[in-house]
C-alpha positions, 0 to 999 in steps of 0.5 A, a space after each residue: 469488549 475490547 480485543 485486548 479485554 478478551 485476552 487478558 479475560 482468556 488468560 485470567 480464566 487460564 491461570 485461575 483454573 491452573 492454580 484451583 487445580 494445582 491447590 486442590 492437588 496439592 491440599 489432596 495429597 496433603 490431606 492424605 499424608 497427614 490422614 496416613 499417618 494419623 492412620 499409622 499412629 491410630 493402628 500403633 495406638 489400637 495394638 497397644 491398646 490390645 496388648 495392654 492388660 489395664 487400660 489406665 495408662 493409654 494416654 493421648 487417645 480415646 478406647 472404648 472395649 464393647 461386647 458382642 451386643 453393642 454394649 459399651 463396657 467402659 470408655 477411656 477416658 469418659 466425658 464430653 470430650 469424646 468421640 460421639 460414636 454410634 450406637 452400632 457400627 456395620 461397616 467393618 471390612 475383614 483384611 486377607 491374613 486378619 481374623 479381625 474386621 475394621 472400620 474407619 470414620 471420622 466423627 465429631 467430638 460428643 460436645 458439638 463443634 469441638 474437634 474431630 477424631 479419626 476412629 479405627 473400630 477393630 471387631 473380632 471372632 466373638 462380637 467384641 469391639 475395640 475402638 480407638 480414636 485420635 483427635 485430628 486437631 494437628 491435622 485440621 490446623 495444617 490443612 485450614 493453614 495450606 489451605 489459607 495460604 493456596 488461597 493467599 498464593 492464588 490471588 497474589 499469583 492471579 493479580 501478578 498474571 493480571 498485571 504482567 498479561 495486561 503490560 505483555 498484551 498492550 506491548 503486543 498489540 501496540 502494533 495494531 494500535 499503529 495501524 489503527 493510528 495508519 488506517 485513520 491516517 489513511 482515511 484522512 486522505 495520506 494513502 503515503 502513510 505506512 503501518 510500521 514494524 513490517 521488519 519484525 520476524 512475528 505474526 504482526 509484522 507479517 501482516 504489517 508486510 501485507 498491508 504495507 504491499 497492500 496500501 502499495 497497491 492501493 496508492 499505486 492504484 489511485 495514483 493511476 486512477 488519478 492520472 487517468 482522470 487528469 489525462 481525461 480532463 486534459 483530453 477533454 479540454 484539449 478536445 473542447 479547445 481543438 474543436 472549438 480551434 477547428 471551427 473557428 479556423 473553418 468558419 472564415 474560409 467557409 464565409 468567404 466561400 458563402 460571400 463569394 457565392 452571393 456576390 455570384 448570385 447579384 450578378 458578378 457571374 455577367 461581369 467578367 472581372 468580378 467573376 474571376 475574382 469571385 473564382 479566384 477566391 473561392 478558389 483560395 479559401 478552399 485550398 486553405 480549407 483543403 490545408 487544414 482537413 489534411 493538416 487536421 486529418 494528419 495529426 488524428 492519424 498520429 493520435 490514433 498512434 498509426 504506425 509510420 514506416 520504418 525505413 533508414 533515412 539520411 537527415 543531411 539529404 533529407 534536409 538539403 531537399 527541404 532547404 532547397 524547396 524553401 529557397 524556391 518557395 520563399 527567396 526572400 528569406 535566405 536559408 543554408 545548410 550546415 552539416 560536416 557527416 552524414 547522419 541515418 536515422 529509423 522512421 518515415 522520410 515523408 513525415 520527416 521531411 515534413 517536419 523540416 518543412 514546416 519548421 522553415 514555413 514557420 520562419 517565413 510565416 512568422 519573420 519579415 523577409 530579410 530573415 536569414 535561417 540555418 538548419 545544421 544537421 548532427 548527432 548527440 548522445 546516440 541522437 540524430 538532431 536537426 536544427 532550424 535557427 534564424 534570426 528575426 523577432 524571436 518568440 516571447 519568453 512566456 509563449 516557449 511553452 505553448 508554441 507546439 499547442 494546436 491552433 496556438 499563435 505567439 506574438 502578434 509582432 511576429 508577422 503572419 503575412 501568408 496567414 496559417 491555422 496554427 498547426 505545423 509546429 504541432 504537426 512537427 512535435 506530432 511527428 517527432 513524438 511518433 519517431 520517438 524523439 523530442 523538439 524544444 525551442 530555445 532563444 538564437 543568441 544575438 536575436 531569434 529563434 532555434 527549434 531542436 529536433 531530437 531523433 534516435 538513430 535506434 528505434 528503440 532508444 529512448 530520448 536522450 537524458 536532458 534533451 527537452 521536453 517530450 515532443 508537443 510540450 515545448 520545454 526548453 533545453 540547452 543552446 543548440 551548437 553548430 555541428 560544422 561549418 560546411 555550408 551545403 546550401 545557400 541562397 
């Protein structure tokens, strides 16, 4: 049976009881009223029959005179419409102040089924009986009447209960029809769904409250769950992809090695220009392969998150030391320095320093020579930012956001004359993200292209609001503005 069978059952049951015993109260004390008061009339009837000289005018009621042996001397009035009496009455009980004892019962009339009298049998000190009786007619129509209408008022009062419970219970429990509609809603997979009437001050509304904290808890909990097992697959795939990367960009120097080393074998060793050559390649391939262990070796460290040192550092310092150390590495790629005050930031001067040398590296790696670049150091919205801008081929729309992805390489139009794996913007964003800040790309107007590197001058600062993308993602952000025109190095 239903909840809501139950209660309307329970309170049914209730009131049906409260009812018999309120009729059966009230039929009580009715009967003893109307019994008292046939009994006052009964005892005023016995008097004057005792005082009565003649028995002719007694009228309304039964008399019957016996003697001391049961003998009945006569009845008033005489016929089957009498009491049917018995033959000899024991039960009389002697009051305190009275010489007399009485008795009384209830009997049927002598014709069965006719009526009922009330008998008051009055015996005194000699053996004689006087016995006096009333019909209780009056009496037995009032009670069948209240017992008629108790029995009337019952069953309306029942039914209305019945009809007023079930409209009360089902606007009670239409609350829990809510839920039952919001569980299933929630087992169909929309953990947003909420059970409603969480505000009302009742017992339901506070287990609405409950498990609305508790459906919280759970979206909150599968949400979690959900962004673990995307960060694990990104990971994985990221692993896979790495790997895969890695071993690809192992596998020619690792070749050439192996074919350098045949060519010593056939006898290159007994000729001296092929063993210079074979030398000088071996030599080559492993400083390259040397490059990418440490470039590899690099980036695991800042994905094991290894704390960097946390030192002041000077940007427009720093980024004078890695201009001139690219004018020298590649003249044919001029390079100048715009900075009008100096700039201090929180973090690791060798890691920092790495960045911009690896943003300039990309500009020789990836533009003919000829390309002019401009890094321009400043600061904006409580950040230290760095700029490498230059004006060669640019970066194709679609590859923005790939750019700082490990072993990624854009356009082939974009030269790779001095080779590369594909690691030192993913280095650079690598590094930022340890230093809290944030590097995008963005197109140099008039042709080209300009990476931004955001870093907080306090190393507790989050990354400026609408800056870009979080370090590695490669959002891009809004143009790049000059900070000044002093031009501190240009060559």
């Amino acid at each position: 049976m239903s909840l809501r069978g139950r209660l309307l059952l329970a309170a049914a049951a209730m009131v049906t009881i409260a009812l018999v015993v309120a009729d059966f109260a009230t039929y009580s004390q009715l009967r003893s009223n109307l019994y008292n008061q046939v009994d006052a009339r009964l005892e005023s009837f016995r008097n004057t029959a005792e005082s009565s000289s003649a028995t002719v005018g007694l009228v309304g009621g039964f008399v019957e005179i016996r003697d001391a042996a049961d003998r009945v001397v006569k009845p008033i009035p005489d016929g089957p419409d009498v009491p049917a009496l018995p033959t000899h009455i024991s039960d009389f009980t002697t009051s305190g102040t009275s010489h007399r004892a009485e008795a009384w019962f209830n009997t049927d009339s002598a014709e069965p089924g006719h009526r009922t009298y009330r008998v008051l049998a009055t015996q005194y000190p000699d053996g004689s009986q006087l016995i006096t009786a009333l019909p209780l007619d009056q009496v037995t129509i009032t009670l069948h009447h209240q017992a008629r209408v108790d029995f009337a008022v019952t069953v309306l009062a029942l039914f209305g209960v019945v009809a007023l419970g079930w409209w009360l219970i089902r606007l009670s429990l239409r609350p829990l029809a809510d839920m039952e509609r919001t569980a299933a809603a929630i087992a169909d997979g929309d953990l947003a769904r909420r059970v409603p009437g969480d505000t009302e001050v009742t017992e339901v509304g506070r287990l609405a409250r409950t498990l609305n904290v508790m459906l919280s808890r759970i979206q909150d909990a599968f949400a979690a769950r959900d962004a673990t097992e995307r960060q694990l697959r990104q990971s994985e795939e990221r692993l896979r992809r790495f790997v895969a990367d890695a071993s690809h960009e192992l596998r020619t120097p690792v070749a050439a090695v192996s074919a350098y080393a045949e060519l010593f074998e056939r006898g290159a060793a007994s000729r001296p220009e092929d063993l210079a050559r074979v030398l000088s390649g071996i030599r080559s391939e492993t400083v390259r392969m040397g490059e990418l262990v440490e470039d590899l070796l690099l980036l695991a460290r800042l994905d094991e998150g290894r704390p960097l040192e946390q030192q002041p550092v000077e940007l427009v310092g720093l980024a004078a030391e890695a201009v001139s150390a690219a004018a020298a590495v590649g003249p044919r790629w001029p390079v100048r320095l715009e900075a009008n005050h100096t700039v201090e930031v929180t973090g690791d001067s060798a890691r920092l320093r790495q960045v911009v040398d690896n943003l300039l590296a990309n500009v020789r790696a990836h533009t003919p020579p000829g390309t002019a670049a401009t890094v321009r150091v400043g600061a904006r919205a409580g950040s230290g930012v760095i700029e490498v801008s230059d004006n060669g081929p640019g970066l194709p729309t679609e590859s923005g956001g790939q750019v700082f992805e490990r072993f990624y390489r854009a356009d082939p139009s974009r030269s790779r004359q001095n080779g590369g794996a594909g690691l030192g913007l993913a280095i650079v964003a690598a590094i930022v993200a340890a230093h809290g800040g944030t590097v995008a790309t963005t197109a140099t107007p008039g042709g080209g292209a300009t990476f931004t590197v955001w870093l907080p001058t306090d190393p507790e600062a989050a990354a400026p609001p609408g800056s870009g993308a979080a370090a590695g993602a490669g959002a891009l952000t809004a143009p790049a503005t000059n900070d000044g025109t002093a031009v501190a190095s240009d060559q």
